[in-house]
N, CA, C and O atoms as a GROMACS GRO file, in nm:
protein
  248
    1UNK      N    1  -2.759  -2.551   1.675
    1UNK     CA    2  -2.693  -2.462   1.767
    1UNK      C    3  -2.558  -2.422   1.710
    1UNK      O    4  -2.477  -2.506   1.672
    2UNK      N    5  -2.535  -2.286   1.704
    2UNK     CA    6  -2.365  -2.254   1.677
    2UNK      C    7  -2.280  -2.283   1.759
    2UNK      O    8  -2.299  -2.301   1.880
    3UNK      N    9  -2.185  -2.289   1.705
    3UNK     CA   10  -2.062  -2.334   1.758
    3UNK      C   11  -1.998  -2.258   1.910
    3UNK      O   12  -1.937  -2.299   2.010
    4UNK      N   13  -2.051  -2.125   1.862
    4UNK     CA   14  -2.031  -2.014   1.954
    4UNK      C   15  -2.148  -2.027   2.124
    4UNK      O   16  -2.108  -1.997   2.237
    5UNK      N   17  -2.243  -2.063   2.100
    5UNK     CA   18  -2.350  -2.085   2.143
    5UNK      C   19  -2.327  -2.229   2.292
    5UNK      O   20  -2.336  -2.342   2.242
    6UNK      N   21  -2.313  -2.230   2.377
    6UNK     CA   22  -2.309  -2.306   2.504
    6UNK      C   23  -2.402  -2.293   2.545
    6UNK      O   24  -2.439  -2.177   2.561
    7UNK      N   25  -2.501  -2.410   2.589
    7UNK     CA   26  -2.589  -2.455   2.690
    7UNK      C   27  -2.522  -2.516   2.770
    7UNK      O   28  -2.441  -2.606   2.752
    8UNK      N   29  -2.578  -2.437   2.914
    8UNK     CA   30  -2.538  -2.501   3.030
    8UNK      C   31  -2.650  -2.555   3.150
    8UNK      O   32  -2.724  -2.462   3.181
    9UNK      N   33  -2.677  -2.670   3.219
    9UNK     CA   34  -2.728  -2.696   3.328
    9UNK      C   35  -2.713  -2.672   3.497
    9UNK      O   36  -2.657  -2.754   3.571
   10UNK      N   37  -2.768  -2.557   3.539
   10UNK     CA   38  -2.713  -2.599   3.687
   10UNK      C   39  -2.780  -2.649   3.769
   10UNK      O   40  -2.900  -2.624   3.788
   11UNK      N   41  -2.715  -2.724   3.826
   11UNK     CA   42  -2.790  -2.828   3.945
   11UNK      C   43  -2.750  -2.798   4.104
   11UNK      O   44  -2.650  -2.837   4.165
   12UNK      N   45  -2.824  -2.746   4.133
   12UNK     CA   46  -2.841  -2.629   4.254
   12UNK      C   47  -2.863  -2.770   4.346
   12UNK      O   48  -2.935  -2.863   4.311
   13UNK      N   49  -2.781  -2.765   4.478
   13UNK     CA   50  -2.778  -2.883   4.532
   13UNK      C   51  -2.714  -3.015   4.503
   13UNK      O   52  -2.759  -3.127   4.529
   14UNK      N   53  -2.575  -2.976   4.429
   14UNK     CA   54  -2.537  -3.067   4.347
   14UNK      C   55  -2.478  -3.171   4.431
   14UNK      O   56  -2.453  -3.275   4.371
   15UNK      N   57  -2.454  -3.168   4.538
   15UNK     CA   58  -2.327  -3.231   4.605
   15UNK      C   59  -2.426  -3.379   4.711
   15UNK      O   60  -2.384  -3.484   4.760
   16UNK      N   61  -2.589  -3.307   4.708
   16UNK     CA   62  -2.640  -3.422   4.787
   16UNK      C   63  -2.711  -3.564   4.667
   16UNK      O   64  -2.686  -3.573   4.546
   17UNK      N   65  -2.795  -3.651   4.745
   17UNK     CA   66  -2.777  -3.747   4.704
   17UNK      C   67  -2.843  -3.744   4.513
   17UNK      O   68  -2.793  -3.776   4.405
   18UNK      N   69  -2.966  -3.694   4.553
   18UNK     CA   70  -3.038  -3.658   4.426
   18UNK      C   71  -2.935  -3.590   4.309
   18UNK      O   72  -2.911  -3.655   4.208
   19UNK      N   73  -2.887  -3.484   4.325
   19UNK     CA   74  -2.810  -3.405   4.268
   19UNK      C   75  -2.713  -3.470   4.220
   19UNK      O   76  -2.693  -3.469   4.098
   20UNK      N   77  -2.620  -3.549   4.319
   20UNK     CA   78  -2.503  -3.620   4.202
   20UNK      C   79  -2.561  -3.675   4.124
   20UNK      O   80  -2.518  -3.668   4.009
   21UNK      N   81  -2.724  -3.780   4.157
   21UNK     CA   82  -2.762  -3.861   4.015
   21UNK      C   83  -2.776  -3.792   3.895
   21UNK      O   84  -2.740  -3.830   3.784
   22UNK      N   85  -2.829  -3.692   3.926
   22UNK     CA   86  -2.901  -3.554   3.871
   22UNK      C   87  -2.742  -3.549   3.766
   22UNK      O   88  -2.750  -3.585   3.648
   23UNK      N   89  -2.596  -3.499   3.829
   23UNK     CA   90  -2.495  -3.426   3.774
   23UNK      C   91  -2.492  -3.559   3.677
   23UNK      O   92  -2.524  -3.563   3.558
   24UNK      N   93  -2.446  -3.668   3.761
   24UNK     CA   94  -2.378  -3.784   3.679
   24UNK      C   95  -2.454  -3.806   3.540
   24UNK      O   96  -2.377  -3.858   3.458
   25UNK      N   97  -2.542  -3.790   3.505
   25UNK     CA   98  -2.675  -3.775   3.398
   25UNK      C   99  -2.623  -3.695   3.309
   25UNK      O  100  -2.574  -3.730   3.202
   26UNK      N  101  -2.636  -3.547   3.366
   26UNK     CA  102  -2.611  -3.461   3.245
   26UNK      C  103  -2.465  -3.460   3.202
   26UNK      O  104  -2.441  -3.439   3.084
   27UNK      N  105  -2.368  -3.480   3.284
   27UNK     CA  106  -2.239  -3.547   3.235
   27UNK      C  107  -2.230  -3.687   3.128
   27UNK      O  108  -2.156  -3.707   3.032
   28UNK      N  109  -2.310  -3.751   3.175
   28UNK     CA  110  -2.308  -3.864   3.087
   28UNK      C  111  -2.403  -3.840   2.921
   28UNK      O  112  -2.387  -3.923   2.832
   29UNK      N  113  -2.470  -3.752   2.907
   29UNK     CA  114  -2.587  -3.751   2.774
   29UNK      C  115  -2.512  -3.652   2.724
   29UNK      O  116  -2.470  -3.670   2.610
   30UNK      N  117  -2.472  -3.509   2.802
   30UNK     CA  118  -2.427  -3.403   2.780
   30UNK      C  119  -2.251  -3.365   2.769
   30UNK      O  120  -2.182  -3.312   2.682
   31UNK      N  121  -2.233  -3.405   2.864
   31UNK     CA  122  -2.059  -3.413   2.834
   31UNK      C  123  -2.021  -3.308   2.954
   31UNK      O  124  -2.115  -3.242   2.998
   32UNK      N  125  -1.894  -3.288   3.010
   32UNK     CA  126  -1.883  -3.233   3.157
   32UNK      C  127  -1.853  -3.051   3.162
   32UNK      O  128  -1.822  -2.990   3.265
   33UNK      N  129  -1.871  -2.993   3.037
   33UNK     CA  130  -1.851  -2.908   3.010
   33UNK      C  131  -2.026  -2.804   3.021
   33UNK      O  132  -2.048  -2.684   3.036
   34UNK      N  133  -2.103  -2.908   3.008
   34UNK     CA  134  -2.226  -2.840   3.050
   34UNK      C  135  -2.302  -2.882   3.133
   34UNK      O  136  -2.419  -2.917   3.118
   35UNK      N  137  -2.198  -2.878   3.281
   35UNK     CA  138  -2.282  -2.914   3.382
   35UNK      C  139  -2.193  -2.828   3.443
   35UNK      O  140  -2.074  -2.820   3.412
   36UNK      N  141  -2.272  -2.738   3.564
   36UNK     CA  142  -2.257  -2.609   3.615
   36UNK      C  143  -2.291  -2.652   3.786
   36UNK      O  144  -2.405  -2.644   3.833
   37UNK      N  145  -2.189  -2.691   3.855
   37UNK     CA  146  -2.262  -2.762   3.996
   37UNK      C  147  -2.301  -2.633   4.125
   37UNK      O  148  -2.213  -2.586   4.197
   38UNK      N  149  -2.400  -2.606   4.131
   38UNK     CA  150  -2.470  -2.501   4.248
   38UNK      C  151  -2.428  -2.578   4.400
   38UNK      O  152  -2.452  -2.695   4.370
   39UNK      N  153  -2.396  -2.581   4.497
   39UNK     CA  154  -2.400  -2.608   4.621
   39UNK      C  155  -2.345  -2.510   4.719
   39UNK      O  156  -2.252  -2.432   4.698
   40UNK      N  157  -2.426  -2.529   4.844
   40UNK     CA  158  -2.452  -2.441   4.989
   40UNK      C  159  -2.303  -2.487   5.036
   40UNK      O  160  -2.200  -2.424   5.062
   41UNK      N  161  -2.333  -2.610   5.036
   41UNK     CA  162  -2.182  -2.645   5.163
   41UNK      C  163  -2.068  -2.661   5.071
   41UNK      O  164  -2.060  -2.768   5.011
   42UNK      N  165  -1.982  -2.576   5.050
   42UNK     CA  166  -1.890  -2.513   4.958
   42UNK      C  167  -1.779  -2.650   4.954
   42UNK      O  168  -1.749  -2.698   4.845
   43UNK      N  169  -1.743  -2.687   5.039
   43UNK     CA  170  -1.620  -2.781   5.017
   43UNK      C  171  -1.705  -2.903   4.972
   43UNK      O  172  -1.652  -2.947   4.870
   44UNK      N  173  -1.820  -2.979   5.007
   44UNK     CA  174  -1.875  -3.136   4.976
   44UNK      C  175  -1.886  -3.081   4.793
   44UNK      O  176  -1.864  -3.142   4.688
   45UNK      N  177  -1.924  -2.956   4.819
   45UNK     CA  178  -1.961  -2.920   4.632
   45UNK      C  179  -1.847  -2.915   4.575
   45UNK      O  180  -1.824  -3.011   4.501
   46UNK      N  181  -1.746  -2.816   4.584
   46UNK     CA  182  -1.625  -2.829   4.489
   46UNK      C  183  -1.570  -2.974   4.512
   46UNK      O  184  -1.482  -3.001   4.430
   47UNK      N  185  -1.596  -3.072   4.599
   47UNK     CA  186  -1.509  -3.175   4.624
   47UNK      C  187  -1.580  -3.292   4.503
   47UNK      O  188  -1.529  -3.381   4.436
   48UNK      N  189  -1.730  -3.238   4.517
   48UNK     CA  190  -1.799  -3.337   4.425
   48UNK      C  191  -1.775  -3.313   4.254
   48UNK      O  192  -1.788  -3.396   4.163
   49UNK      N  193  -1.735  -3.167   4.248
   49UNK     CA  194  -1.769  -3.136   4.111
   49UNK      C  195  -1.600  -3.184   4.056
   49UNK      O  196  -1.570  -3.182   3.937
   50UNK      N  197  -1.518  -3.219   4.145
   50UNK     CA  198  -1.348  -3.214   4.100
   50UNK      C  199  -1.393  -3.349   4.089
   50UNK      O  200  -1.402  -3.364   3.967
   51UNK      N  201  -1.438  -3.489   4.162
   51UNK     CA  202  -1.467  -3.600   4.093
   51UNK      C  203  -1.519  -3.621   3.962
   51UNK      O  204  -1.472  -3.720   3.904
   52UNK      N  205  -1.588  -3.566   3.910
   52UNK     CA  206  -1.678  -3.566   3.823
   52UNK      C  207  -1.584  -3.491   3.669
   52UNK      O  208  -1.634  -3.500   3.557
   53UNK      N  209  -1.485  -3.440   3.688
   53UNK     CA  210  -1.379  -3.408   3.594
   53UNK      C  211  -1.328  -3.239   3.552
   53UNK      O  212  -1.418  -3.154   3.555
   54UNK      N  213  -1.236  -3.210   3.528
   54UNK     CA  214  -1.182  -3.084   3.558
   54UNK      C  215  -1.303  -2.980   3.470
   54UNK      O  216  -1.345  -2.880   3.530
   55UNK      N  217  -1.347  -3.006   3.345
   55UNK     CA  218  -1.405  -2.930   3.265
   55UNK      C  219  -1.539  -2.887   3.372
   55UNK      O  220  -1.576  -2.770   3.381
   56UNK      N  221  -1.598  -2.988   3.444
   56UNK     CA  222  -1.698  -2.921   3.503
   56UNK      C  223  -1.713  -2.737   3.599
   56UNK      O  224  -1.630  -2.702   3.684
   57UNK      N  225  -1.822  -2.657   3.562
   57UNK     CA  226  -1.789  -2.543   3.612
   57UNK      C  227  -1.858  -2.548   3.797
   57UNK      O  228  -1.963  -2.610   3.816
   58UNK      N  229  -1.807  -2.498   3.883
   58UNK     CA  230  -1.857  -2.483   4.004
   58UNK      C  231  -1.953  -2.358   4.066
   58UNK      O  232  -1.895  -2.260   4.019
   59UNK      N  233  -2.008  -2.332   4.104
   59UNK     CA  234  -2.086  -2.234   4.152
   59UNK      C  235  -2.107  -2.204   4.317
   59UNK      O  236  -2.220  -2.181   4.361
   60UNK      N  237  -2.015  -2.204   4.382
   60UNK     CA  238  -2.054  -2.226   4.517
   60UNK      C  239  -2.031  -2.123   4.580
   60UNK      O  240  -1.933  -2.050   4.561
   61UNK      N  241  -2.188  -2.093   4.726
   61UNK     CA  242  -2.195  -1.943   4.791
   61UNK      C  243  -2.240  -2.001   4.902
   61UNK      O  244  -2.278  -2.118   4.900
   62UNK      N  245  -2.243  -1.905   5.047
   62UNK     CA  246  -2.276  -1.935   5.142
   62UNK      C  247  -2.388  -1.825   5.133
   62UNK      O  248  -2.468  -1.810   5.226
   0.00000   0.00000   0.00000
């Protein structure tokens, strides 16, 4: 892969129980820069994805 080149994961539902295992995973193999957190209920999601470390990207819509 080039340097230029980012793979990213999103985990749609990130904030419930499955999903954090789900995030905490690809943070841990992958690193926090390619994990992309999807969630409905906008504050449990940005609240989950700011634990999980600043590099992570957020995605959240009603």
């Amino acid at each position: 892969m080039k340097s230029s080149e980012t793979k990213r994961v999103l985990v749609a539902g990130a904030s419930g129980g499955v999903g954090q295992f789900i995030c905490r995973q690809v943070v841990r193999l992958f690193g926090p820069h390619s994990l992309v957190v999807g969630d409905y209920k906008i504050e449990r999601g940005r609240k989950f994805a700011k634990s999980l470390g600043e590099e992570v990207n957020t995605r959240l819509s009603k």
